[in-house]
C-alpha positions in Angstrom: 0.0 0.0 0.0 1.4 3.4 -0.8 1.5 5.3 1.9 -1.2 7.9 2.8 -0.4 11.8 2.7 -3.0 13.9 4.1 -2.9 17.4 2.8 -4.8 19.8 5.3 -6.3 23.6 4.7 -8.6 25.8 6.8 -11.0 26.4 3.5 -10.5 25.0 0.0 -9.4 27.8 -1.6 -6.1 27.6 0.0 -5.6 23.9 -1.5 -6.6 25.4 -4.7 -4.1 28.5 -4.8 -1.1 27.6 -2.5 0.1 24.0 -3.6 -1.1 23.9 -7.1 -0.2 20.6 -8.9 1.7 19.2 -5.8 -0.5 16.5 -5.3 -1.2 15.2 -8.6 2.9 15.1 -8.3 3.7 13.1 -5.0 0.9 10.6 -6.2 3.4 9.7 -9.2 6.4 9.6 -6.8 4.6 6.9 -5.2 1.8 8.5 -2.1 -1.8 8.2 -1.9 -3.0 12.1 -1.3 -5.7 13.1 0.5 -6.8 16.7 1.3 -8.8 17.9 4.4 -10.9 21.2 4.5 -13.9 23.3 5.3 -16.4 23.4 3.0 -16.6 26.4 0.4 -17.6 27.1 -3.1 -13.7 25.9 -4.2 -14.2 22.2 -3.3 -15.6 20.9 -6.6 -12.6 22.8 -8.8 -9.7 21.8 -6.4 -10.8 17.9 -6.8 -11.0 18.8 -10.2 -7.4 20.4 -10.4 -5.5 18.3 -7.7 -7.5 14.9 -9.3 -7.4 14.2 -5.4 -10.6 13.1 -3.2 -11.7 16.3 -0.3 -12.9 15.5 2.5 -14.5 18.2 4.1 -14.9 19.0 8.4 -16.4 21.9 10.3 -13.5 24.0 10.3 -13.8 28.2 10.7 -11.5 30.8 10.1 -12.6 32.3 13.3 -12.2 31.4 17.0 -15.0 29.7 17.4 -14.0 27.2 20.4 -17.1 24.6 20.2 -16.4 24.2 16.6 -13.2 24.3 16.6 -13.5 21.1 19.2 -16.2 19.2 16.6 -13.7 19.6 13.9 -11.0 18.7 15.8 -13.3 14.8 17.4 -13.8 14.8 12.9 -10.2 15.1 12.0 -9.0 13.2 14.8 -11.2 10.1 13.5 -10.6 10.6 10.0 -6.8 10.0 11.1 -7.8 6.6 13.0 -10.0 5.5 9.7 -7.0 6.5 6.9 -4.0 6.1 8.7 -2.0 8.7 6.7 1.7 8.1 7.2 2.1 12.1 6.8 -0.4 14.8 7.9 0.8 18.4 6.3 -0.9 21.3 7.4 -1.1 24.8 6.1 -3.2 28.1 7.7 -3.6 28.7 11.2 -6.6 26.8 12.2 -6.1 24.3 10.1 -2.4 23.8 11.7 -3.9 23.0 15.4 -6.4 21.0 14.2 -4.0 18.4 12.0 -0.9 19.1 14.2 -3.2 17.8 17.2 -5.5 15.5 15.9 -2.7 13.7 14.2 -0.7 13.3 17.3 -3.3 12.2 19.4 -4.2 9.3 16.5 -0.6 8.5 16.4 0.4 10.0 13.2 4.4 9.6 12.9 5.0 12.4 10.9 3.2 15.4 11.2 4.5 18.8 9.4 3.5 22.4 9.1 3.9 24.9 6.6 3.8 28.6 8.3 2.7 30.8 5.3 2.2 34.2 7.6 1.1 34.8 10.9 -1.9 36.7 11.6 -1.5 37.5 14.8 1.4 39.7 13.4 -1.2 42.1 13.4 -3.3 41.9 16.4 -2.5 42.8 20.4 -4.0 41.9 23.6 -5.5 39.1 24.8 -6.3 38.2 21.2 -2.6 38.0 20.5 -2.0 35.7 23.9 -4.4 33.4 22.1 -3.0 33.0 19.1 0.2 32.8 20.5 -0.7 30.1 22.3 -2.4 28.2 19.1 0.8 29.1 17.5 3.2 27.2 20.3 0.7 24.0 20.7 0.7 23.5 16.6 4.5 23.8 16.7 4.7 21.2 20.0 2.7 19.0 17.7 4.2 19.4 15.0 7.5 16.8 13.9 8.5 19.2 11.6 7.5 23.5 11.0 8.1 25.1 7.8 7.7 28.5 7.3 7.7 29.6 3.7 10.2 32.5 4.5 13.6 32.9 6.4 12.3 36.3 7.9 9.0 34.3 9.1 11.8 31.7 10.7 13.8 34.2 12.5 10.4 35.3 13.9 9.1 32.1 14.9 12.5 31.7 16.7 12.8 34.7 18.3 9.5 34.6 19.8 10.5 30.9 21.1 7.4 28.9 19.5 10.0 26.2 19.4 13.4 25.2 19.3 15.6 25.6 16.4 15.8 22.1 15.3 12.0 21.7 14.4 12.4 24.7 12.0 13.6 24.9 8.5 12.5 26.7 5.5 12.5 24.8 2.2 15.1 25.7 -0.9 14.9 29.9 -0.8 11.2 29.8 0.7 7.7 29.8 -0.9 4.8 27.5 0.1 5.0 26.6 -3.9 7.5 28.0 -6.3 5.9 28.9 -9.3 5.4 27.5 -12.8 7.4 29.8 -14.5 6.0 28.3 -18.0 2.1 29.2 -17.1 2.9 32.3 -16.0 4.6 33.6 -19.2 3.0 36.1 -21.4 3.5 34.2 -24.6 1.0 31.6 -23.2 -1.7 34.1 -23.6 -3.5 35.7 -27.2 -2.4 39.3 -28.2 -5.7 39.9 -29.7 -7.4 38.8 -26.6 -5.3 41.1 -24.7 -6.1 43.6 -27.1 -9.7 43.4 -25.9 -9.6 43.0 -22.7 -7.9 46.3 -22.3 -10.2 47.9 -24.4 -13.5 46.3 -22.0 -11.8 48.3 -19.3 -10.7 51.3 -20.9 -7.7 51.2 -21.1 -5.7 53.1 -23.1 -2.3 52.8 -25.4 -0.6 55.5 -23.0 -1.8 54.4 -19.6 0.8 53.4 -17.0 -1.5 50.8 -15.4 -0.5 49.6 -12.0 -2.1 46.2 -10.9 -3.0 44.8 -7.5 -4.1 41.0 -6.7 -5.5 40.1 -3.5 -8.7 40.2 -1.5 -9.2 43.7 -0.7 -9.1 44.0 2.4 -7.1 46.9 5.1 -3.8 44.5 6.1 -3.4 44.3 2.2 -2.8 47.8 2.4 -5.5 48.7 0.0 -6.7 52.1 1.8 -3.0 53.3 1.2 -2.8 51.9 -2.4 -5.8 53.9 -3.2 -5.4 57.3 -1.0 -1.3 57.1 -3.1 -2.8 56.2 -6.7 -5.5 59.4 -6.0 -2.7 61.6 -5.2 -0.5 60.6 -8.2 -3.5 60.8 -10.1 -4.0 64.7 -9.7 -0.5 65.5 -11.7 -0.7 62.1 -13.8 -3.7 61.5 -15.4 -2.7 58.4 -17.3 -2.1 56.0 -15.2 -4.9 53.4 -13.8 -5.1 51.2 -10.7 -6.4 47.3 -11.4 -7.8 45.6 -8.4 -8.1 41.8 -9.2 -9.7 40.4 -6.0 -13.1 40.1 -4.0 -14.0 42.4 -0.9 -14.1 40.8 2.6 -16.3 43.5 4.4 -17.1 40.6 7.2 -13.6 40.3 8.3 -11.2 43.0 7.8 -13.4 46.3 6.2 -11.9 48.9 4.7 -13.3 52.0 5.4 -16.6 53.9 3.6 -14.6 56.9 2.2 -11.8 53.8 0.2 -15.3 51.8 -0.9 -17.1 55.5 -2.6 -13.4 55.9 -4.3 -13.2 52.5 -5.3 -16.7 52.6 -6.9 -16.8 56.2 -8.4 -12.8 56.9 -9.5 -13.0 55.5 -13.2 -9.5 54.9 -13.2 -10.1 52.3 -10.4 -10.6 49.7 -11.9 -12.6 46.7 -9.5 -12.5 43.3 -11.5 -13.4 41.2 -8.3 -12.1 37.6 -7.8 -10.3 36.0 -11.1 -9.8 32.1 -11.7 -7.0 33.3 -14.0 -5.1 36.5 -13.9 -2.6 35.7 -15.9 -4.4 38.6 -18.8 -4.5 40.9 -15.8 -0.9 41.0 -15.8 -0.1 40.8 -18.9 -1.7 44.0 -19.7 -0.1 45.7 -16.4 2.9 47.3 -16.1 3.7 47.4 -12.4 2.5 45.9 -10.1 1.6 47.6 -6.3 1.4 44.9 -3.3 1.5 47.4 -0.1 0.6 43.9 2.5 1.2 44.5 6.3 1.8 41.0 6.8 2.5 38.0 4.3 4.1 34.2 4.1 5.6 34.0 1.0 3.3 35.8 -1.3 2.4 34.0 -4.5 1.6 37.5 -6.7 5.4 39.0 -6.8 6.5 35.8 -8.4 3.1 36.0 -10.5 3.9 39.2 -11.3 7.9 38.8 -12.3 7.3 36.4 -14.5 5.2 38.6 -16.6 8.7 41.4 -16.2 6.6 43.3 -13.7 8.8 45.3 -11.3 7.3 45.3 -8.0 6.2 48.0 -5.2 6.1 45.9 -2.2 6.3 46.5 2.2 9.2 45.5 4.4 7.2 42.6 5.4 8.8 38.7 5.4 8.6 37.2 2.3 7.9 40.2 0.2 11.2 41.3 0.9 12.9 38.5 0.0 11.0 38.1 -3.3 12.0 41.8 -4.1 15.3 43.5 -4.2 15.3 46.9 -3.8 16.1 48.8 -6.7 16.8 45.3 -8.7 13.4 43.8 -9.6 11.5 46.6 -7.7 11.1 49.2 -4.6 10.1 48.3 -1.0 8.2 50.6 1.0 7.4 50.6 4.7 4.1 49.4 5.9 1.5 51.3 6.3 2.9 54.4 4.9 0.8 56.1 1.8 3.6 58.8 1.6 6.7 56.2 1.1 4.0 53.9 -1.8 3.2 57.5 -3.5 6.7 57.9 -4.4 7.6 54.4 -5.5 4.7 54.9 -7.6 5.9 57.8 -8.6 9.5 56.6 -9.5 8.0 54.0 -11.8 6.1 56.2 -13.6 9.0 59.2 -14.0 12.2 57.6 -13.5 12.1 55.7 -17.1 16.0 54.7 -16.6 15.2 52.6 -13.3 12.2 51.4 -14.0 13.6 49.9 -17.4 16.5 48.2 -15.6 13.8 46.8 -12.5 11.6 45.1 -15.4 14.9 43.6 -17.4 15.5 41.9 -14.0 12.2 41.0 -13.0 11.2 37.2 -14.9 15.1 36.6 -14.8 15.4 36.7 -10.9 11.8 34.3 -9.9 13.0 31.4 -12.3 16.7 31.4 -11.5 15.0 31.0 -7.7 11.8 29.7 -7.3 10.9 27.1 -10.3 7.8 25.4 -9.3 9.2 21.7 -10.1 12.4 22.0 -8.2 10.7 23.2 -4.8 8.4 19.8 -5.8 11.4 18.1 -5.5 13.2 19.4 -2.5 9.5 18.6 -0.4 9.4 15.1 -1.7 13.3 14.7 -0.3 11.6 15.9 3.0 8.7 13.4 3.3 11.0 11.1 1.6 13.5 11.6 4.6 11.0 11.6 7.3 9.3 8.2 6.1 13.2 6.9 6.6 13.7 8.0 9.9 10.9 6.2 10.9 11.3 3.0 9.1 8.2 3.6 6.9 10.1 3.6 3.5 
C-alpha cells in the first residue's frame, strides 16, 4: 500500500491557490493524497485540479472554540479510519487541528507549513491566544516550515520552538511557481487587445495592478489614498484591483469603498480564476501587504517582467530586491508607496532596468518543479527515519 499523505487547509481555496499541482505530483512519486478542509464554493474545482478526493470537516477561520473542538473529534477520526503516514498542514486553524489531531491518532510524521502569521497584526488578549495556538501546533508538529527565512527568525525569536524543528525549504515559498504558465507568450495578443479595451484602457496608460482580496492589512486604503494623489499630476495612469471584498472580516473604510466605486480609473475586476491577462496587460505591479508568508503574486507578477512595489514585510522582501526587480516601501505608509509609484512612472531609466530583472530573478529562484522536489526529499527523509520507506 502506498502510503497515505494527508494534505490539510482551513477552507478549500487555499488547497486550490497555494500547492497547485503538488499533489497530482507526489501521487506519481509513489503517495496516496488526500486533502482535508472546510467546505466552500472551491471544493468541486480543487478535486477537479488536484485529481485528489476532499474530505471536508467543520472547520472556521474564526475562533469559534465549540467548533473548533467538533472539527477537531472529525479530524481526529478521520486519522484513525486512513491512517495517513504524513499529515501536512497549512493556515492557522487548520495547523492546530491536523498538528493535534494527528498526534493524538498516532500519526508519525506530522508537518506544518507557516505561510504568515496573523497575529502579526493583532495585540492583547487576542494575541496571547493566538500565541498560544501558534506554540501548541509547533509542539505537535515533527516538523514546522515556514515559507520565508524572515517568518523563521520570527518564529524563533518569539520561542514557538526550538531551532531544530524549524527549517524553510530551498529559498522559501509554500510553492515555487510554474514559471512556463505564467509567461505572457501563453496568452492571445488579440485577446489582450480586448480586454484592455473592455476596461478602458488606453495605449498610454501606466496601469498599476493589485491582486488580493481587498481587504485593510493588504494595504488597499494606502494603495488607493497614493494612486489618487498621483492621479492629480498624472492623469494616465490606472489602478487594477483583481480580487473580491471581505467587508465581514477586515473592512476597509466607507470613504476607500465610494473611491473604489466612483474613480474611473479604479478599476474593480473582483475575484479572477486566472489572472494571468491581468498582468499581462499591467505594467507594475503595487502589493503594499502588512503582513504575508511567501506571497504568490510578486512571483506571478515577475514572471510577466513586472517590477514590483512591495512592504518590508517577510517574504515580500525577500521576493523583491530593492532597486533590482522593484522598490520596498514601509508598511502602512501612503507617503513612502506615493513615491515608488511615482519613480516608476518618471524615472524611465530605473524602471527599465527593475523590469529587465524582473522574470530573470523568480525562475533562477523559485521554479515550481524544483521546490516539488526538495518537499518530496523531506517526506522522503521523514518516512526513513521512521522506518516507513
Amino acid at each position: 500500500m502506498p502510503p497515505v499523505l494527508i494534505r490539510i487547509t482551513t477552507v478549500p481555496l487555499s488547497l486550490q491557490k497555494l500547492i497547485t499541482g503538488q499533489l497530482p505530483y507526489m501521487r506519481s512519486k509513489g503517495f496516496e493524497p488526500v486533502m482535508v478542509s472546510a467546505a466552500g464554493p472551491e471544493s468541486e474545482a480543487v478535486v477537479r485540479e488536484q485529481a485528489t478526493p476532499l474530505i471536508e470537516i467543520g472547520m472556521t477561520r474564526k475562533i469559534t472554540p465549540v467548533q473548533d473542538l467538533k472539527a477537531l473529534w472529525q479530524f481526529y477520526r478521520l486519522c484513525k479510519k486512513y491512517k495517513p503516514a504524513i499529515v501536512h498542514s497549512h493556515t492557522p486553524k487548520a495547523g492546530i487541528i491536523g498538528m493535534l489531531g494527528a498526534k493524538l491518532a498516532g500519526v508519525p510524521v506530522r508537518l506544518h507549513t507557516v505561510a504568515g502569521l496573523p497575529l502579526m497584526e493583532t495585540e492583547g488578549k487576542k494575541r496571547q491566544v493566538l500565541e498560544a495556538v501558534e506554540k501548541l501546533t509547533y509542539t505537535c508538529a515533527t516538523k514546522v516550515y515556514p515559507n520565508s527565512t524572515v517568518l523563521k527568525e520570527f518564529i524563533l525569536e518569539s520561542k514557538f520552538c526550538a531551532p531544530d524543528k524549524v527549517k524553510v525549504i530551498g529559498n522559501g515559498s509554500s510553492n515555487g511557481i510554474n514559471t512556463e504558465f505564467f509567461h505572457k507568450e501563453q496568452l492571445d495578443a488579440a485577446q489582450l487587445e480586448e480586454l484592455k479595451a473592455q476596461l478602458g484602457i488606453m495605449p498610454d496608460d501606466f496601469v498599476f495592478v493589485f491582486i488580493g482580496r481587498l481587504v485593510k492589512d493588504k494595504g488597499i486604503q494606502e494603495l488607493v489614498n497614493a494612486f489618487k494623489k498621483l492621479q492629480e499630476q498624472h492623469p494616465q495612469i490606472k489602478l487594477l484591483l483583481v480580487g473580491p471584498f471581505e467587508q465581514d472580516l477586515d473592512p476597509i473604510n466607507d470613504s476607500i469603498l465610494k473611491e473604489i466605486e466612483n474613480n474611473p480609473a479604479i478599476l474593480s475586476v473582483g475575484f479572477q480564476h486566472d489572472v494571468r491577462p491581468y498582468l499581462a496587460i499591467s505594467q507594475a505591479l503595487a502589493f503594499p501587504s502588512y503582513r504575508e508568508g511567501f506571497p504568490n503574486v510578486p512571483m506571478q507578477a515577475g514572471c510577466f517582467d513586472l517590477p514590483s512595489i512591495v512592504t518590508n514585510i517577510n517574504g515580500c522582501n525577500e521576493i523583491i530586491q530593492h532597486g533590482e526587480n522593484g522598490l520596498i516601501v514601509s508598511p502602512k505608509s501612503t507617503e513612502e508607496l506615493y513615491e515608488a509609484m511615482l519613480t516608476f512612472i518618471t524615472d524611465k531609466k530605473i524602471f527599465a532596468h527593475m523590469q529587465s530583472k524582473a522574470r530573470q530573478m523568480i525562475v533562477e529562484r523559485y521554479e515550481q518543479t524544483h521546490f516539488w522536489e526538495l518537499l518530496l526529499q523531506e517526506y522522503q527523509t521523514h518516512l526513513k527515519q521512521h522506518e516507513l520507506i
